[in-house]
C-alpha positions as CSV (number, residue, x, y, z in Angstrom):
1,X,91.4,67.8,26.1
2,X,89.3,69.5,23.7
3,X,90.8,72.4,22.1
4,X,88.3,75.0,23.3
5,X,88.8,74.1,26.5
6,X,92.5,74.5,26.2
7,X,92.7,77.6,24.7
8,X,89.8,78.6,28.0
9,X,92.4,77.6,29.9
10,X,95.2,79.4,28.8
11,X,93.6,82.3,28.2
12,X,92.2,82.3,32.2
13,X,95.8,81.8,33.2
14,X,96.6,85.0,30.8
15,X,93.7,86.9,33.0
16,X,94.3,86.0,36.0
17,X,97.7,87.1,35.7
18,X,97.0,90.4,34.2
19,X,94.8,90.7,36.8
20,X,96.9,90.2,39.7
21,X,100.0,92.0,38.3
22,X,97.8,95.2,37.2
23,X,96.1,95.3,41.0
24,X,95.8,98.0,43.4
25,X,93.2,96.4,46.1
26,X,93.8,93.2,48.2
27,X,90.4,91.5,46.4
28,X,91.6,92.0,42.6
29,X,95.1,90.3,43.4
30,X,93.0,87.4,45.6
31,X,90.7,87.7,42.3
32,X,93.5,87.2,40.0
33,X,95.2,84.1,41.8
34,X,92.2,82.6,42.4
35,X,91.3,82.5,38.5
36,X,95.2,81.1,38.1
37,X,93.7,78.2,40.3
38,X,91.0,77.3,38.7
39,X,92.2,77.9,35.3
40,X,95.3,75.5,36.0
41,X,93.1,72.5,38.0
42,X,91.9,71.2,34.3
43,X,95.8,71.0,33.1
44,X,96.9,69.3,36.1
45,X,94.4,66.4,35.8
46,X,94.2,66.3,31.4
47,X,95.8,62.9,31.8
48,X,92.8,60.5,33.4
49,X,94.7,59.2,35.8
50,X,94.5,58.1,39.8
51,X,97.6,60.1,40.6
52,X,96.6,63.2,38.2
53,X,93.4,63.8,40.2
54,X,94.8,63.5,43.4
55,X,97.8,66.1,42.7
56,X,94.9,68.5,41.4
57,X,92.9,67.9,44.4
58,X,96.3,68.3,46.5
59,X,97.3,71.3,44.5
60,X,93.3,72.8,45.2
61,X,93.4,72.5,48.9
62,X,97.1,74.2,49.1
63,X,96.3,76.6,47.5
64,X,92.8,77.1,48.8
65,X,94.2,77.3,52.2
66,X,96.8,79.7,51.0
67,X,94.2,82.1,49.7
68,X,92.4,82.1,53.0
69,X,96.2,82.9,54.5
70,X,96.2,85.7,51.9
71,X,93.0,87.6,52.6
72,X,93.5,86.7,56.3
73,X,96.7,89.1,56.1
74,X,95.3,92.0,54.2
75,X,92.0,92.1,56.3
76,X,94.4,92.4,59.3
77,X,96.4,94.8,57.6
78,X,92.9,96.6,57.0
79,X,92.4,96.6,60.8
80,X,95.5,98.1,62.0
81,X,96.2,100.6,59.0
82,X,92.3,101.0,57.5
83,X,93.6,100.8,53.8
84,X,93.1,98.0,51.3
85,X,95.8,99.2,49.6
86,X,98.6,97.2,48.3
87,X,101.0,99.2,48.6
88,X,100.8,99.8,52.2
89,X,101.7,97.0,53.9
90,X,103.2,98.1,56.8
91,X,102.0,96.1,60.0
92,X,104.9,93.3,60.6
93,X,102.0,90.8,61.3
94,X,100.0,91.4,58.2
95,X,103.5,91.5,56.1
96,X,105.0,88.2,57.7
97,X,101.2,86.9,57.0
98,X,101.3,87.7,53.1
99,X,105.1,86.9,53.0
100,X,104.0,83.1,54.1
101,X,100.9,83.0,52.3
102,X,102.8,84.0,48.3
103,X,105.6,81.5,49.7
104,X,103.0,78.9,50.0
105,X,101.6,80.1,46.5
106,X,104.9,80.2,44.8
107,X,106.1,76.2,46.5
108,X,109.1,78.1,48.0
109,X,111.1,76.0,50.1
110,X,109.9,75.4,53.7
111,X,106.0,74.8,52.0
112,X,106.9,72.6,48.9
């Protein structure tokens, strides 16, 4: 890979995290992730292989669908609470949503 591209990469993964870790509103942490996404597609397939392009294309529509799960839960928690903020997450539906959708983020054990 060519070393401006690498260090591109890296330092998206660096934003996105800042990002996501220094949010307040549901779209700057979807923002954030998202950017983690993209920036980490390009690692996953470096070596031009079959099997390399098909995890990354794997590894996209997870967490594609995932992301949808994520903004899915905050938009309902916008409907029954009318904030957008993170912090106040307090409909069981929209918190069981989220919980599901940063479990599917993070591979935790039921979605890897």
């Amino acid at each position: 890979m060519n070393p401006q591209a690498m260090l591109i990469s890296i330092s998206s993964l660096f934003l996105g995290t800042t990002i996501t870790i220094s949010s307040n509103h549901w779209m700057m942490a979807w923002t954030g992730l998202e950017i983690n996404t993209l920036a980490i597609l390009p690692l996953i397939s470096k070596p031009h292989h079959p099997r390399a392009i098909e995890a990354a294309t794997k590894y996209f529509l997870v967490q594609a669908a995932a992301s949808t799960l994520l903004l899915f839960s905050s938009t309902t928690n916008a409907l029954f609470t009318g904030q957008w903020d993170v912090t106040q997450l307090t409909h069981p539906i929209s918190c069981l949503l989220l919980t599901t959708a940063i479990s599917i983020k993070l591979g935790l054990v039921p979605f890897h």
